[in-house]
RODOTOR-876580 format. One record per residue (C-alpha): z, y, x. Coordinates in pm, whole numbers, plus 32768, in hexadecimal, padded with zeros to 4 digits. Last residue first. Layout:
{{Z; Y; X}}
...
This chain:
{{723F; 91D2; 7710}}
{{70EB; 9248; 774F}}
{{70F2; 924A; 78BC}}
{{7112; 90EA; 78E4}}
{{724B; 904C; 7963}}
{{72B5; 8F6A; 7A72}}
{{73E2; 8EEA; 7ACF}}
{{7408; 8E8F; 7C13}}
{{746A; 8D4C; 7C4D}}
{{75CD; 8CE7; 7CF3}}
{{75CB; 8B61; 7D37}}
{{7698; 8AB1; 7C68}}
{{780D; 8A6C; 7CC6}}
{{7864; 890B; 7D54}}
{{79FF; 88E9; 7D0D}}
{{79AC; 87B2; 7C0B}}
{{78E0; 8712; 7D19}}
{{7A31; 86FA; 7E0D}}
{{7ACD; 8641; 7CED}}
{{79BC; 8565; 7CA2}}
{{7980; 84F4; 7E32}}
{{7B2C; 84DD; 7E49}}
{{7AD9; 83CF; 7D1C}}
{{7A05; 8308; 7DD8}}
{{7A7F; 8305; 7F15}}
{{7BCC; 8297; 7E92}}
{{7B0A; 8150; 7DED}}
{{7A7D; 8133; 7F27}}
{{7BDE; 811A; 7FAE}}
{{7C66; 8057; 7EA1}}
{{7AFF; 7F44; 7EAD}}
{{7B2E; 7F13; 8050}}
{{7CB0; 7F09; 8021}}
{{7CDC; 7DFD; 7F1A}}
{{7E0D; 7D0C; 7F61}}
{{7ECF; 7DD9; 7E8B}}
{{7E75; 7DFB; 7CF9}}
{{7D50; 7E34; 7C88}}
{{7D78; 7F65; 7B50}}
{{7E92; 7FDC; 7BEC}}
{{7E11; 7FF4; 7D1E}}
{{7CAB; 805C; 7CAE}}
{{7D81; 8188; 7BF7}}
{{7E8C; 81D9; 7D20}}
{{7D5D; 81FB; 7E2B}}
{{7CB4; 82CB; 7D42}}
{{7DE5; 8399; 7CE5}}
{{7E0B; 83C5; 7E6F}}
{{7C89; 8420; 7EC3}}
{{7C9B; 8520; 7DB8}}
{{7DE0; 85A1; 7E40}}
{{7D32; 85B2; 7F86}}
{{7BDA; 865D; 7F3E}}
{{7C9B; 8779; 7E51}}
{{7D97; 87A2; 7F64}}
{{7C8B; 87D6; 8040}}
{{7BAF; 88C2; 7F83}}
{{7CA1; 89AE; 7EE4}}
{{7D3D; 8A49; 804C}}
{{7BD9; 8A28; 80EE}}
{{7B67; 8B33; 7FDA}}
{{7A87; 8AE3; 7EB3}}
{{791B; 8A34; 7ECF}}
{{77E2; 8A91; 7EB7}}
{{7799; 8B4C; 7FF3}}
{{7840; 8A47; 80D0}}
{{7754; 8939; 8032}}
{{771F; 8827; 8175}}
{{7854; 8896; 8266}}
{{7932; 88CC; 8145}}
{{78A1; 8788; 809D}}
{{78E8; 86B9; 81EE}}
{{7A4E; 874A; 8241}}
{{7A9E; 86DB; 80BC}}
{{7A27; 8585; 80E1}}
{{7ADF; 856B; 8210}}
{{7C14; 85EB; 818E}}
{{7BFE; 84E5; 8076}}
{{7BAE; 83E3; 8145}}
{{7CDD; 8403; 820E}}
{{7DAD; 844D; 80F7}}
{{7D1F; 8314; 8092}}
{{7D44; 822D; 8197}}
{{7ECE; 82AC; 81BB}}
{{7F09; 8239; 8045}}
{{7E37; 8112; 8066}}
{{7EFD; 80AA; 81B3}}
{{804A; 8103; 813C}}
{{8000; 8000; 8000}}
């Protein structure tokens, strides 16, 4: 059970380190970001644990992957677009 909790975190911060690096202008402040990434990865270690049992590591920590990967998607802003208008409005 340490080991999925610590392999999470771990793959929480790193999915969060990757999507800052990859979508910095979409997404909120470093402070927001990482937390989001590793509480994600920690209720998605907890849910695939729960819903396994032990003796699973591989399918917890992908499970963990998978939810961290939601979470950090949820913080993705759109890209800014000007809006454009016609001159007759």
């Amino acid at each position: 059970m340490i080991l999925e909790a610590l392999g999470s975190v771990l793959l929480g911060l790193a999915l969060s380190w990757a999507a800052l690096r990859r979508l910095a202008d979409r997404l909120p402040a470093q402070r927001v970001v990482y937390p989001a990434g590793t509480l994600g990865a920690l209720f998605g270690a907890y849910l695939t644990h729960t819903a396994l049992g032990s003796g699973h590591l591989p399918a917890t920590l992908l499970g963990a992957a998978l939810v961290a990967a939601v979470a950090l998607s949820l913080l993705i802003r759109p890209r800014t677009r000007r809006l454009r208008r016609s001159a007759a409005v």
